[in-house]
C-alpha positions as CSV (number, residue, x, y, z in Angstrom):
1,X,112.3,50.4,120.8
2,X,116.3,50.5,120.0
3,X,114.5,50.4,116.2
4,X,112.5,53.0,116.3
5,X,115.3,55.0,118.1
6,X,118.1,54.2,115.4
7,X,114.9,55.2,112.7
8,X,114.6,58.9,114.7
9,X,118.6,59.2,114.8
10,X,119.2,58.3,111.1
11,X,116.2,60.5,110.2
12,X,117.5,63.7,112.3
13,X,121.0,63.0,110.6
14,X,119.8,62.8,107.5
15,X,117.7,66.2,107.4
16,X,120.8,68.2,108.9
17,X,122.9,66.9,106.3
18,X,120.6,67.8,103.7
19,X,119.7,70.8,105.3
20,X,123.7,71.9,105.3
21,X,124.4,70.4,101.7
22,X,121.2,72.6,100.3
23,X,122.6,75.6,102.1
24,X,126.3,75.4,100.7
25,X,125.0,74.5,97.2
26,X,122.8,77.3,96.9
27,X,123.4,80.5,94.8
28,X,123.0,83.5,97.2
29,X,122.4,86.3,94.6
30,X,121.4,90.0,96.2
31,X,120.9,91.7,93.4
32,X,118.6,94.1,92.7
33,X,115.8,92.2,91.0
34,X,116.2,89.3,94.1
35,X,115.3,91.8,96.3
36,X,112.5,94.0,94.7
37,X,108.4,93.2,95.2
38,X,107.1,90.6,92.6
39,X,104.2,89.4,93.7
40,X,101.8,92.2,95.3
41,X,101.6,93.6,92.1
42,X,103.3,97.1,92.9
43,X,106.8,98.3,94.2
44,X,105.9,99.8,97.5
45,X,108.1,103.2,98.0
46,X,107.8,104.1,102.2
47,X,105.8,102.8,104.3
48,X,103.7,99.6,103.6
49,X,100.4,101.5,105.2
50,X,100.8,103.9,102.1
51,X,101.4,101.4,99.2
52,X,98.7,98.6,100.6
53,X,96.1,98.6,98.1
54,X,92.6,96.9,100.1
55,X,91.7,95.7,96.5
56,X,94.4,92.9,96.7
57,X,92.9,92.0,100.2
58,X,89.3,92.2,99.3
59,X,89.9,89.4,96.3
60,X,92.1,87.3,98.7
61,X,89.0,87.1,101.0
62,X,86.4,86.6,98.0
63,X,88.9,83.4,96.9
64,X,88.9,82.3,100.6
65,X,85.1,82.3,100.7
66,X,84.7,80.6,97.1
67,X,86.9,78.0,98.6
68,X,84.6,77.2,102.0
69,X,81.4,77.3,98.9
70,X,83.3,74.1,97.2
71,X,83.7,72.7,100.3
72,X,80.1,73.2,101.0
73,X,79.3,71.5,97.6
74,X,81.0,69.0,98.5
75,X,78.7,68.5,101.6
76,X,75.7,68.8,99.7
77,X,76.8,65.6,97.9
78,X,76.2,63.7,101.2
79,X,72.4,64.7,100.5
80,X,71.8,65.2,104.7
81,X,69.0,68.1,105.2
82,X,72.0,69.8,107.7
83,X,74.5,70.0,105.0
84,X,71.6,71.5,102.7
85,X,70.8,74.5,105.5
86,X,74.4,74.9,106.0
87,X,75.0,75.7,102.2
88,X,71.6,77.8,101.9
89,X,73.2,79.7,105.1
90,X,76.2,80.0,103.3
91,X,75.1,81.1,100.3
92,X,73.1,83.4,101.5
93,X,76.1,84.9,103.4
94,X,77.8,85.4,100.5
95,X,75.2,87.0,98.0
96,X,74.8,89.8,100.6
97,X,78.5,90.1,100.9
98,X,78.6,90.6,97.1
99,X,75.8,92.7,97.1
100,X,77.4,95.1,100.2
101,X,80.5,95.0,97.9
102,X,78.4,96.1,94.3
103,X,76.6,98.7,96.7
104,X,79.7,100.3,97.8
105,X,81.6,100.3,95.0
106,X,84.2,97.8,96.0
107,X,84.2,95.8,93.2
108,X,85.2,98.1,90.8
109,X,89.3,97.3,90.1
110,X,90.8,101.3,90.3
111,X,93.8,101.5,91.9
């Protein structure tokens, strides 16, 4: 017990000191190109409800959802019939969401 106690101190001492070290090594630069939008693609001038393009947000969710589809070949690898329905189900899912998005016009990168 006093080991594992002495482990937890030496570890808690050791992250503050790094954690203080890192903080008075760093450079703290606030210029103008540390502070501007980089990755979102635009500068946003006002409010953020004005500048949000729901393009960026719409490919963010299509990546999300071709993420859980790898997963989901990866299940199909086990070879059970419930990992099979669950990737029909899924891809299913996903053809009508694409087809939704092709029938609205979402797909179409205009900004």
């Amino acid at each position: 017990m006093l080991v594992l106690l002495m482990v937890l101190v030496f570890t808690l001492i050791l992250l503050v000191a790094f954690y203080l070290i890192n903080f008075l090594l760093s450079i703290k630069d606030m210029g103008k190109n540390k502070l501007s939008a980089f990755e979102c693609g635009f500068v946003s001038v006002g409010k953020i409800q004005n500048s949000f393009s729901i393009h960026f947000f719409i490919m963010m969710l299509m990546f999300v959802i071709f993420d859980l589809e790898i997963v989901m070949f990866l299940g199909i690898l086990v070879s059970d019939i419930n990992s099979m329905i669950s990737f029909i189900f899924l891809m299913i899912f996903i053809m009508g969401g694409f087809y939704m998005e092709w029938w609205y016009g979402k797909l179409v990168w205009v900004i």
